[in-house]
C-alpha positions, 0 to 999 in steps of 0.5 A: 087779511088784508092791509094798507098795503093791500088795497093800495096793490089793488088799486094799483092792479086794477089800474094796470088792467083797466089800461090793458082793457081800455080799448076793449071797454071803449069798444064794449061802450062803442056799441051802446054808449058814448065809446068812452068808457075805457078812456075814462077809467084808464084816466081815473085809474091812473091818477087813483094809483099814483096816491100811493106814492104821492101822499102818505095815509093813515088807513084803508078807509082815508086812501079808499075815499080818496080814490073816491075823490080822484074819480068823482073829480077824474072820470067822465061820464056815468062812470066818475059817480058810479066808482067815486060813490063806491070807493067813498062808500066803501071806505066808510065800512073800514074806520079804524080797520087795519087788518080787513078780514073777509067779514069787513072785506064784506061790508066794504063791498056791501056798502060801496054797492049801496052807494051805487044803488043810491045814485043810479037806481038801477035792479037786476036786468036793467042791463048795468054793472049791478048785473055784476055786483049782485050776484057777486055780493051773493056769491061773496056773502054763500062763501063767508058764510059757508066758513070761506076765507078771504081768497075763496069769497072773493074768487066766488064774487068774481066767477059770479061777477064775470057770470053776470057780466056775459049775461047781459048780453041777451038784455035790453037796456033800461038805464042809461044811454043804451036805455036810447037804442031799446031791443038794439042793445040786445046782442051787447055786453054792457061795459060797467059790467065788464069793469065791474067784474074786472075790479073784483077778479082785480080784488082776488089777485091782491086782497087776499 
């Protein structure tokens, strides 16, 4: 189960990730886009992870959507919408929610994923970071039901994740700015991906 206390150690550990990685997401972003994706995300995560010590919550689903805020308001680029939408979407799932099992885990994942959906339109292939997040929500969703607890649903997401992740690699963009360089974009790893499926094998060191 995972509590306040949990996500905020997520939030908090994935910030320490994405500062670690930033150089590598920046030269991911250099290849396809505008070389400032691991800049941004270094930003927005750090302002994200001094909430815990900065103000007081009375659950998971206000810290959650005031992530969202901070990277709507922090993050530039595609990116501030795309995770600002999913913290804000995902923290609607946890009203009320104190303790989250791998079914509310679930449909916090689900519902952020929406949300990213509804802004960028994307589908499978497009050669985005839903090339992560779909088959990570399948994998998640097989493990659940094949009575798997958090931990294991979670580690099933994020090896589904890093899965889709390398597989763009052999994509052409059809969303986007390297949407603009058409079959150049072929050959190169798509950076929401990669931080997409950073955030999820994030998830699997803290949130369960």
């Amino acid at each position: 189960m995972a509590n306040l206390q949990a996500f905020t150690s997520w939030i908090a550990d994935y910030a320490a990730t994405v500062t670690e990685q930033a150089d590598y997401l920046t030269d991911l972003d250099r290849a396809i886009g505008d070389a400032d994706h691991g800049s941004n995300m270094r930003r927005g995560m750090t302002r994200a992870a001094e909430l815990a010590g900065a103000e007081e919550f009375t659950g998971i689903d206000t810290y959650l959507k005031k992530v969202g805020m901070i990277l709507v308001s922090n993050v530039g680029g595609a990116s501030g919408p795309l995770y600002g939408t999913f913290f804000l979407r995902m923290a609607g799932a946890f009203a009320e929610v104190e303790d989250a099992g791998v079914e509310e885990v679930g449909k916090g994942l689900r519902a952020g994923v929406e949300g990213i959906l509804a802004r960028g339109k994307a589908e499978v292939g497009d050669k985005t970071m839903y090339d992560a997040w779909a088959p990570a929500l399948e994998a998640f969703d097989t493990a659940a039901g094949s009575g798997s607890d958090l931990a294991g649903a979670l580690a099933a997401a994020a090896e589904a994740a890093a899965k889709g992740r390398d597989e763009t690699e052999g994509l052409v963009a059809r969303k986007g700015r390297a949407s603009y360089l058409g079959e150049r974009s072929r050959g190169h790893i798509d950076p929401g991906a990669t931080s997409s499926t950073l955030l999820l094998e994030s998830a699997a060191r803290t949130l369960a």
